[in-house]
C-alpha positions as CSV (number, residue, x, y, z in Angstrom):
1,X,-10.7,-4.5,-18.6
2,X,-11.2,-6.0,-15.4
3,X,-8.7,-8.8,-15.4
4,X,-6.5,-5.8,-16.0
5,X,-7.4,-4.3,-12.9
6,X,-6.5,-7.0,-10.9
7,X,-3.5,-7.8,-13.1
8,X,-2.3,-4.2,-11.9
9,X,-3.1,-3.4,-8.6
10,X,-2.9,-7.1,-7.2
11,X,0.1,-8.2,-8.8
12,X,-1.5,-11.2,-9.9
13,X,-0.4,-13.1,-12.8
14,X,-4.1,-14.6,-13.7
15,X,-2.4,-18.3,-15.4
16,X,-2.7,-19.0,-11.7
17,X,-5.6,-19.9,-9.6
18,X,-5.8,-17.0,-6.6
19,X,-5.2,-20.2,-4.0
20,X,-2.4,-21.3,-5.4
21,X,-0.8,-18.0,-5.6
22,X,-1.4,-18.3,-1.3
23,X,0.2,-21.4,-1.5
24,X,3.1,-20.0,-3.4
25,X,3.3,-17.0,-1.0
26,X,3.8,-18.8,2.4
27,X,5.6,-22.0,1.6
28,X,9.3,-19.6,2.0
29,X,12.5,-22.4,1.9
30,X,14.3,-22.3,5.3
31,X,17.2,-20.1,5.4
32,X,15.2,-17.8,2.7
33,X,15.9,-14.0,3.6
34,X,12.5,-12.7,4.2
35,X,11.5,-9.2,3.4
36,X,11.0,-6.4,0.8
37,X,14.0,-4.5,-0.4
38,X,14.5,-1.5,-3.1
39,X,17.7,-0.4,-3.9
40,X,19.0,2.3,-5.7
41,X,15.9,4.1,-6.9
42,X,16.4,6.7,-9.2
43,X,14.1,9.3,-10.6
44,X,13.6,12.8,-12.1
45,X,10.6,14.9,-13.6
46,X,12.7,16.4,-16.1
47,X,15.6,18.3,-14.5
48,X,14.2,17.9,-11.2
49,X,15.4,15.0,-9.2
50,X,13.0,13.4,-7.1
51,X,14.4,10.6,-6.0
52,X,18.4,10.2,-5.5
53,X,19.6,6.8,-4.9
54,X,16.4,5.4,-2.1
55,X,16.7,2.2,-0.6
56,X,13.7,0.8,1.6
57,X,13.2,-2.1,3.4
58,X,10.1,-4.2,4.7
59,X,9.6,-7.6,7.0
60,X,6.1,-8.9,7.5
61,X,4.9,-7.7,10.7
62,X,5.9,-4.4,10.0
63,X,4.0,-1.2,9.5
64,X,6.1,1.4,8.1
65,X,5.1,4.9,7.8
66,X,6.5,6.8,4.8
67,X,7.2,10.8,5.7
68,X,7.7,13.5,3.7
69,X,6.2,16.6,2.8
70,X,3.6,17.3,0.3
71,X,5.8,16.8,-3.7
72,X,8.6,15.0,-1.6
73,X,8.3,11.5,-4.1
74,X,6.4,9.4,-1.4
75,X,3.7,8.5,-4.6
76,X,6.3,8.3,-7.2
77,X,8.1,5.8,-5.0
78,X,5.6,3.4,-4.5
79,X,4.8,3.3,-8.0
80,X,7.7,2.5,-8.9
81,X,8.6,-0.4,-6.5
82,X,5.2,-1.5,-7.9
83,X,6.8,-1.1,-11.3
84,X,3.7,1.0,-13.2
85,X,6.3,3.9,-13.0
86,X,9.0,3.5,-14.9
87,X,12.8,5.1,-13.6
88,X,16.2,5.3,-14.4
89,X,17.3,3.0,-12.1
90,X,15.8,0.5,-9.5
91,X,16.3,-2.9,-7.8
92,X,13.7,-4.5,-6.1
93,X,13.8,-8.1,-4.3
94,X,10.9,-10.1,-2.4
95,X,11.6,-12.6,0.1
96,X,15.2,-13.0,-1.5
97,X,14.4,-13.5,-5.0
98,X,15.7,-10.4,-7.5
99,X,12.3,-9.3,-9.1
100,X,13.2,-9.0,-12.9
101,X,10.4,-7.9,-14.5
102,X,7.3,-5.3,-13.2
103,X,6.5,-6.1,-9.4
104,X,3.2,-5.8,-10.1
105,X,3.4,-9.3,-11.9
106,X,4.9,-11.0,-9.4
107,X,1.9,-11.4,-7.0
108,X,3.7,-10.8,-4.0
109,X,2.9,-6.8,-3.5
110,X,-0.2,-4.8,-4.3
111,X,-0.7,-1.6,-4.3
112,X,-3.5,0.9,-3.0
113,X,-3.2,4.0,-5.4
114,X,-4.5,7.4,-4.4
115,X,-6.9,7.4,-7.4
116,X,-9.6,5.0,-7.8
117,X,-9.5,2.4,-9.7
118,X,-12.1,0.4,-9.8
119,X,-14.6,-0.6,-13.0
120,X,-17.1,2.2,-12.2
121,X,-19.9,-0.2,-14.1
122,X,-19.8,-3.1,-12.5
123,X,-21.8,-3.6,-8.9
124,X,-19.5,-4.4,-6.0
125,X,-20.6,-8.2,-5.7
126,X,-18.8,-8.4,-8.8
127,X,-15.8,-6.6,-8.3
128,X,-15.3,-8.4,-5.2
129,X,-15.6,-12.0,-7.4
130,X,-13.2,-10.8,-10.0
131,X,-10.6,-9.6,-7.2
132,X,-10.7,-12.1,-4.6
133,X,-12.5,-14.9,-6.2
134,X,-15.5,-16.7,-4.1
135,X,-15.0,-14.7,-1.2
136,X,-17.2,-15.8,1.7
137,X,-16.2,-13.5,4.1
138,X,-16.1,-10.4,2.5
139,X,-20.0,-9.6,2.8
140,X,-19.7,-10.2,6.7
141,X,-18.9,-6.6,7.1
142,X,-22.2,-4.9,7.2
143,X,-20.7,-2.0,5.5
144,X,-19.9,-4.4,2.7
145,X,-23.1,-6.3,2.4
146,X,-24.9,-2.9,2.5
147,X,-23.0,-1.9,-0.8
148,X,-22.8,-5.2,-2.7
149,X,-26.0,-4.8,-5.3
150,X,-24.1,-1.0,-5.8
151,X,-22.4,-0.1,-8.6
152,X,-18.9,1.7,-8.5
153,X,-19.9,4.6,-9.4
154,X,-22.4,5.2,-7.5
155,X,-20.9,4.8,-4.3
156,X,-20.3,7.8,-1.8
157,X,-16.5,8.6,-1.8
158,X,-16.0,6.8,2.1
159,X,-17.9,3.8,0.6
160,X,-15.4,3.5,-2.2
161,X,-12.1,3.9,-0.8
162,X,-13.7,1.1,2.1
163,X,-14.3,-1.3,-0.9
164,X,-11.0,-0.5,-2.1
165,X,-8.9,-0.4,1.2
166,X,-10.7,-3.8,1.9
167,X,-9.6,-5.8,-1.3
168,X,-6.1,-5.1,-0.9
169,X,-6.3,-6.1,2.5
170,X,-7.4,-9.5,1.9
171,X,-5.7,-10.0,-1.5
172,X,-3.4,-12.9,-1.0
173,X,0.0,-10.5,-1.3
174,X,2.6,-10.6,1.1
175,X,3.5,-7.4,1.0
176,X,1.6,-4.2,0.3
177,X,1.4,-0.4,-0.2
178,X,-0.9,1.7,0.8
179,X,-1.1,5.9,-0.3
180,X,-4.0,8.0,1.5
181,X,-5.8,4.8,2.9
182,X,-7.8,7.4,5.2
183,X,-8.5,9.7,2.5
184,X,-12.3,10.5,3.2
185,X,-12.8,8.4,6.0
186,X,-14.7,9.3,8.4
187,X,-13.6,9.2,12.2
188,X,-15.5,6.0,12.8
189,X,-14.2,4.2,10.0
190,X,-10.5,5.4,10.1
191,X,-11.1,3.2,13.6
192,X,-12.0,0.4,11.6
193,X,-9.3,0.4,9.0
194,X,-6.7,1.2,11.9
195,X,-8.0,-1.9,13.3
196,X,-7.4,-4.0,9.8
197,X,-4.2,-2.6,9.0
198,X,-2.7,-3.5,12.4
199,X,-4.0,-7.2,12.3
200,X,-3.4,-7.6,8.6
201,X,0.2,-6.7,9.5
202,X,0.6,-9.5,11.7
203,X,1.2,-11.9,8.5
204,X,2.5,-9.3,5.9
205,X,4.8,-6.2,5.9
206,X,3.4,-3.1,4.6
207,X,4.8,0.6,3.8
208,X,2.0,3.1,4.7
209,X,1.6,7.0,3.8
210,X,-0.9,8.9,4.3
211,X,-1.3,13.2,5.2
212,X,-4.1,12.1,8.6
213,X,-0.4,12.0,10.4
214,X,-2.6,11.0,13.4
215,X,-3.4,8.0,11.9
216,X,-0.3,6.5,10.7
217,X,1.6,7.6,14.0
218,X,-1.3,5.2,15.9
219,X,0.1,1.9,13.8
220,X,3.5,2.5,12.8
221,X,6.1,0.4,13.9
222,X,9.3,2.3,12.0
223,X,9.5,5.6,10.4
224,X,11.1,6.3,6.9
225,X,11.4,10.1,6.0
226,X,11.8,11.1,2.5
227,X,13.4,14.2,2.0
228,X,15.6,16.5,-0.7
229,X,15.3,13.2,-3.0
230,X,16.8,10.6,-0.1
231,X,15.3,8.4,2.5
232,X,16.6,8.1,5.9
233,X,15.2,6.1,9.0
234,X,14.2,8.0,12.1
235,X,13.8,6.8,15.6
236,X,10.2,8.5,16.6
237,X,8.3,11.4,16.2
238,X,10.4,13.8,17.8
239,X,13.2,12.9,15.2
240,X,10.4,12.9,12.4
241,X,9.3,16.5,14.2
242,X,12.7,18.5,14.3
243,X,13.4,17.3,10.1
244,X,10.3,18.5,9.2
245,X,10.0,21.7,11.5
246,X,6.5,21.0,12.8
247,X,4.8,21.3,16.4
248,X,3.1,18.5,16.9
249,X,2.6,15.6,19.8
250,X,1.1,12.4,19.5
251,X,-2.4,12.3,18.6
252,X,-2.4,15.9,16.9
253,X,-2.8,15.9,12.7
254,X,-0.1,17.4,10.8
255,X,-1.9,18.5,7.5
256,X,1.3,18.9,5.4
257,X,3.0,15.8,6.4
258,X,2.9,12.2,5.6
């Protein structure tokens, strides 16, 4: 069950060792277009459409912020660019290369899901070896080392989604996803995961949503909204304002958005 974890929310293909899936990641060939791209997404709930014909795109050292209003798609469209959705119709590519089978198998995205999804028997030392391999930094973070004799399930909801919000930060992906990464954080520790976000972005391209619209306005670089089943850039958070019909500045939290 737990290789199945990683297989999933990593993107790691386990035949390979998690250093040489590094390797693999940042050795790009000159000329090589770099980014994520999704094409043509297509999805519906039945007769609702969700999503009509979505394209998105991602370089590393972006932080893009996903918009939309609460049922707008934004989770149904990161899993399926993961690929543990399946849709009518979608093309993803990485880095160039056309991604032919699930994402998630690729090793080159993962994927922070609203839902936990962590082995809720095992402690957190172990979960960490079984994600990441012989970590050594990873207990450095008193927060972490507090928790590491813990099991899963007995961690307090802020405790959890830090574990969780930390492995997918240091997975070896090059790209990655992240839905409600604030969910029950606490003020203090939203600073902290700001802070990790923004420097793990410095390597890495990742698409961020989250309804704290505070938070994601603090480190995004770009804004997508998705609205009426299609996804448009905006310039700022005026543009983002006036779509959605909200009064908000800077700094203020939009409950219903994001």
């Amino acid at each position: 069950m737990g290789c199945q974890f990683c297989r999933i929310v990593f993107g790691l293909d386990l035949r390979f060792s998690f250093n040489a899936l590094g390797v693999r990641m940042n050795t790009l060939g000159t000329g090589m277009e770099v980014g994520l791209e999704v094409d043509s997404v297509m999805h519906a709930f039945g007769e609702h459409r969700v999503l009509t014909d979505v394209s998105l795109r991602c370089r590393p050292g972006e932080i893009a912020a996903l918009c939309g209003r609460n049922g707008a798609g934004k989770s149904t469209l990161m899993k399926i660019i993961f690929g543990t959705l399946a849709c009518g119709e979608c093309f993803v590519r990485i880095d160039g290369e056309a991604m032919s089978r699930a994402v998630f198998r690729s090793g080159k995205l993962a994927y922070l899901p609203q839902t936990d999804f962590l082995p809720l028997t095992m402690r957190v030392e172990k979960v960490v070896r079984l994600f990441l391999g012989e970590c050594c930094d990873f207990f450095a973070d008193p927060v972490m080392a507090r928790i590491a004799r813990t099991r899963v399930r007995d961690l307090s909801g802020g405790e959890l989604r830090l574990l969780e919000i930390r492995l997918i930060l240091q997975s070896p992906a090059r790209y990655l996803l992240l839905d409600e990464p604030f969910n029950g954080l606490s003020p203090l520790a939203a600073e902290t995961v700001r802070q990790q976000i923004v420097r793990s972005a410095e390597t890495r391209g990742i698409v961020i949503t989250d309804h704290s619209f505070r938070e994601v306005l603090r480190i995004a670089t770009r804004y997508v909204l998705l609205r009426d089943g299609c996804l448009r850039e905006v310039s700022g958070v005026s543009e983002l304002s006036s779509y959605l019909g909200l009064r908000c500045a800077v700094g203020v939290p939009v409950s219903d958005v994001t």
